[in-house]
C-alpha positions, 0 to 999 in steps of 0.5 A: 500500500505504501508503494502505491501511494509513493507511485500516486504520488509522484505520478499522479500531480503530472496529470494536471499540468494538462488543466493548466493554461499555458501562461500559469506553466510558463510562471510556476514550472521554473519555480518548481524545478528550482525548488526540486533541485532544492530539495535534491540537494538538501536530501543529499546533505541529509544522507551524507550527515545521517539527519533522517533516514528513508524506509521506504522508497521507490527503486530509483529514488534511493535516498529521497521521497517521491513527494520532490518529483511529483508535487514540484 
C-alpha cells in the first residue's frame, strides 16, 4: 500500500499540468524545478550527515521521497 501511494504520488500531480493554461506553466514550472533541485540537494546533505533516514522508497529514488518529483 505504501508503494502505491509513493507511485500516486509522484505520478499522479503530472496529470494536471494538462488543466493548466499555458501562461500559469510558463510562471510556476521554473519555480518548481528550482525548488526540486532544492530539495535534491538538501536530501543529499541529509544522507551524507545521517539527519533522517528513508524506509521506504521507490527503486530509483534511493535516498529521497517521491513527494520532490511529483508535487514540484
Amino acid at each position: 500500500m505504501a508503494h502505491f501511494v509513493m507511485w500516486f504520488l509522484l505520478i499522479g500531480p503530472w496529470f494536471l499540468l494538462f488543466f493548466f493554461d499555458t501562461e500559469r506553466m510558463k510562471r510556476f514550472v521554473p519555480v518548481g524545478i528550482f525548488a526540486a533541485l532544492l530539495l535534491t540537494i538538501v536530501f543529499q546533505i541529509a544522507q551524507r550527515y545521517e539527519w533522517w533516514i528513508i524506509h521506504d522508497n521507490l527503486f530509483f529514488l534511493t535516498n529521497m521521497t517521491p513527494f520532490i518529483y511529483g508535487v514540484f
